[in-house]
C-alpha positions as CSV (number, residue, x, y, z in Angstrom):
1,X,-11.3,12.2,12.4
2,X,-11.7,12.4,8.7
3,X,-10.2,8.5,8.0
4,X,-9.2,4.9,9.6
5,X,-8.0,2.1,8.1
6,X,-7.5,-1.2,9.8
7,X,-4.9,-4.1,9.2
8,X,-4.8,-7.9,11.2
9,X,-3.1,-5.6,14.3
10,X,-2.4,-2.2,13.3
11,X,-4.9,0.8,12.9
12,X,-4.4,4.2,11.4
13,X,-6.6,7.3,11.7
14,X,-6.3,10.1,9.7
15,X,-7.2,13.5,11.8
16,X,-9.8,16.0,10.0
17,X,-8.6,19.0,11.2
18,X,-4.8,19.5,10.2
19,X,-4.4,16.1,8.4
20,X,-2.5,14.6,10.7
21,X,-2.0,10.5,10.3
22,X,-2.2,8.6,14.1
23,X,-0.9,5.0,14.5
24,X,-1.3,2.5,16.9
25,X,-1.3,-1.4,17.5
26,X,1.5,-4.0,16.1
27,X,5.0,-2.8,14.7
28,X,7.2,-5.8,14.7
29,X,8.0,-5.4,11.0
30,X,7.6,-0.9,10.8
31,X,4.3,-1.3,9.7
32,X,3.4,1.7,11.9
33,X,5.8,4.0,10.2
34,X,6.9,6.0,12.9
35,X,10.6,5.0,12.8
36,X,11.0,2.1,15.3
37,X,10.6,-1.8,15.8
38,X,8.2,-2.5,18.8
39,X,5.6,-5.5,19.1
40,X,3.2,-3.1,20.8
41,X,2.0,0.5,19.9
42,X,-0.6,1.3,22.4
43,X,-1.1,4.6,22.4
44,X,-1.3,7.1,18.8
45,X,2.1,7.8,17.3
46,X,2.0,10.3,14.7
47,X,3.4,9.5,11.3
48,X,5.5,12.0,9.1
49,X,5.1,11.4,5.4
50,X,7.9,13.0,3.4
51,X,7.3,14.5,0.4
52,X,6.9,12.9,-2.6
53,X,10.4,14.9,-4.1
54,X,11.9,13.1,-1.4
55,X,14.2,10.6,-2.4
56,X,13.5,6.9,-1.2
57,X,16.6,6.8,0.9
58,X,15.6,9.5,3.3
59,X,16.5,9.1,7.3
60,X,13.7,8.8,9.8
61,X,15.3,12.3,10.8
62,X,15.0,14.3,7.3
63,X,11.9,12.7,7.3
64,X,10.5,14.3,10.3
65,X,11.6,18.2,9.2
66,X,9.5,17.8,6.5
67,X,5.9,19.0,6.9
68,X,3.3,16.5,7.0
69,X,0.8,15.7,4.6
70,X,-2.3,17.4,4.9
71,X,-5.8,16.0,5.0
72,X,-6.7,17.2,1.3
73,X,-3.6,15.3,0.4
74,X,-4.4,11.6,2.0
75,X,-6.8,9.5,-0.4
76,X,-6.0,6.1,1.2
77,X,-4.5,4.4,3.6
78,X,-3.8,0.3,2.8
79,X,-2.6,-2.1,5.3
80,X,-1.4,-6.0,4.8
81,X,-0.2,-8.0,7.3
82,X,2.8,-6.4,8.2
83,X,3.1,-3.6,5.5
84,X,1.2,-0.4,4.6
85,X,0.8,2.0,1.6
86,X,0.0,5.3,2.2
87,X,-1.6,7.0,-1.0
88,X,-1.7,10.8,-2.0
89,X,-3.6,13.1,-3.7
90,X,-1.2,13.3,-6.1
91,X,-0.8,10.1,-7.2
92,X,2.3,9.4,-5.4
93,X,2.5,6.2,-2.4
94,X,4.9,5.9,0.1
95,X,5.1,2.5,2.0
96,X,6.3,0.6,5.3
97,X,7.2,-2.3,7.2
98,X,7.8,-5.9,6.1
99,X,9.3,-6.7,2.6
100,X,9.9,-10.5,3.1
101,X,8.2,-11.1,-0.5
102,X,8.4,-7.9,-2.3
103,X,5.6,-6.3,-1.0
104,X,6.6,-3.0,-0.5
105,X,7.8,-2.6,-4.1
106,X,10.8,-1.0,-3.2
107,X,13.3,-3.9,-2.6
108,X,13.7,-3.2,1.2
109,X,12.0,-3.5,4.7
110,X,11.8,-0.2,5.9
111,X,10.4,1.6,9.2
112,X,9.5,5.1,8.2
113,X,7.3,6.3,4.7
114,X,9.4,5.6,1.6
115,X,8.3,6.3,-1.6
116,X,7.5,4.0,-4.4
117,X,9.3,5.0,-7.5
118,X,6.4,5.0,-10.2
119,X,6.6,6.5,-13.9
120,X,2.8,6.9,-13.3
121,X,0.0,8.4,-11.1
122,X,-1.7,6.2,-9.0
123,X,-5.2,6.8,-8.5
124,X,-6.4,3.6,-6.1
125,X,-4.4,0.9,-4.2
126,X,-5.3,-2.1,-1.8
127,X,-2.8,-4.7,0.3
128,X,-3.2,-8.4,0.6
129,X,-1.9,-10.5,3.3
130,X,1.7,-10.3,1.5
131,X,0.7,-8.5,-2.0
132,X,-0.2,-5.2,-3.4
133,X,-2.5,-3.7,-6.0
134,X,-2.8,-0.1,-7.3
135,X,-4.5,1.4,-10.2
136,X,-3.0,4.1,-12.0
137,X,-4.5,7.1,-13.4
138,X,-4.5,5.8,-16.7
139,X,-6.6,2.7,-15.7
140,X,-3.9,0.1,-15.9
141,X,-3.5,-2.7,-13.2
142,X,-0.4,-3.3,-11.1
143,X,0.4,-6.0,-8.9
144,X,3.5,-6.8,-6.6
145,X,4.8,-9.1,-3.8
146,X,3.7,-12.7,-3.1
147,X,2.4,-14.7,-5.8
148,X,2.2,-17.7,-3.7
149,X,-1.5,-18.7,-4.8
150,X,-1.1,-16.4,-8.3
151,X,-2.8,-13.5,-6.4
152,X,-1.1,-11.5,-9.0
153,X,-2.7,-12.2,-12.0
154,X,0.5,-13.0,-13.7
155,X,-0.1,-16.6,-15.3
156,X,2.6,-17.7,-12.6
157,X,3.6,-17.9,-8.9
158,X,6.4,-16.1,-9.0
159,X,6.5,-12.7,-6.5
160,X,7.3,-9.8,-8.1
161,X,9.9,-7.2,-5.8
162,X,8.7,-4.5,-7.9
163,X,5.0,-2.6,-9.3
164,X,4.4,-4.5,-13.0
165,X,1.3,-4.3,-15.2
166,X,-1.1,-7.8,-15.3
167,X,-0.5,-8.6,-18.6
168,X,-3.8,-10.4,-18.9
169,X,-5.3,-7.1,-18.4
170,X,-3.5,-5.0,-20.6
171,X,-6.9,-3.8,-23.0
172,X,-9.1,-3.2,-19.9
173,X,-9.3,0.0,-17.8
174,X,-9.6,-0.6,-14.3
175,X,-11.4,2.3,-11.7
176,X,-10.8,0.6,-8.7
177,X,-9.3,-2.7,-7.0
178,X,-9.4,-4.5,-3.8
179,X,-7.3,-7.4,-2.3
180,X,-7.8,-10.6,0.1
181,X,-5.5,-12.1,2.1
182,X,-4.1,-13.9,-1.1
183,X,-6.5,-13.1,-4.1
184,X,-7.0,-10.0,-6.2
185,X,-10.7,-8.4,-7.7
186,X,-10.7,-5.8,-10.1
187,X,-13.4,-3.4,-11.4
188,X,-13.0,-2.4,-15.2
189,X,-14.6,0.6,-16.5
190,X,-17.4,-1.3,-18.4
191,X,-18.5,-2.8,-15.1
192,X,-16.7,-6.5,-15.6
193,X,-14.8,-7.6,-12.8
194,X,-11.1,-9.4,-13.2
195,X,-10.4,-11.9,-10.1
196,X,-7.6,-14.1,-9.3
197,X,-5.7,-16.0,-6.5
198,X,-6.4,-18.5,-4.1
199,X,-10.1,-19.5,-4.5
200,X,-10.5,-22.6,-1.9
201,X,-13.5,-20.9,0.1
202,X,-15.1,-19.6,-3.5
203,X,-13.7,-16.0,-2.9
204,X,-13.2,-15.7,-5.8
């Protein structure tokens, strides 16, 4: 095994020989990728991740004649609650499951890999309970889904369906980002850290 990751009831592994991505555990909402709605996974189910040329409207079944990614081509795996983003080498993510508030930045629920249509590289993302945050190569900050607690970082509460930049943010260059259940922390090249959502434990 060369990677897991690990959301509230779902768990992916990513194989070190062959590359191979394994999931398991909760798929109510296609969280799990593999095609089909079932409140328990309990054995590995492998999922196929199309290629990023794909287009985002590709069948569970053109999905699975394309070849899977490979281990060198996996950098992350990021699970929410009932959604996950799969990020490549490349800079390219492809997401599934739930989209009830935007979160999978592509308008719809979906129940195989679909990619996100970015103008940019990505280079690090992270899922909240119902929101996302990537990085892109270029160091700028991206946030999408619920903004119910302003876990975006927008100056308002209002979910985004779609990737957008934080405004806020928009002179800093950010290497790396990581999200709560519903807040969002930063890390800016120059070693300052950008935080913001719900803060009634202190989180943030």
């Amino acid at each position: 095994v060369k990677d897991v990751a690990c959301g509230p009831a779902q768990t992916f592994v990513v194989m070190a020989r062959g590359g191979d991505i394994f999931a398991f555990g909760d798929n109510r909402r296609g969280q799990l990728g593999i095609g089909s709605l079932e409140s328990k996974v309990a054995f590995p189910h492998r999922v196929i991740l199309p290629s990023s040329s794909s287009s985002s409207s590709s069948s569970s079944s053109s999905s699975s004649s394309s070849s899977s990614s490979s281990s060198s081509s996996i950098l992350k795996i990021a699970c929410g609650k009932e959604h996950t983003i799969f990020l490549l080498a490349n800079g390219s993510m492809f997401t599934c499951g739930s989209n009830d508030d935007g979160q999978l930045g592509i308008g719809r629920t979906v129940t195989v890999p679909t990619l996100i249509p970015l103008a940019h590289r990505v280079a690090d993302v992270a899922c909240g309970w119902r929101h996302a945050a990537a990085i892109t190569a270029g160091g700028s900050l991206l946030t999408w889904g619920s903004n119910s607690h302003g876990q975006l970082g927008m100056g308002d509460r209002r979910r985004r369906l779609a990737p957008a930049r934080v405004v806020c943010a928009r002179s800093m260059r950010f290497l790396q980002v990581a999200c709560g259940s519903m807040h969002t922390v930063a890390l800016a090249e120059d070693g300052s850290l950008l935080c913001f959502g719900r803060n009634d434990k202190g989180q943030l």
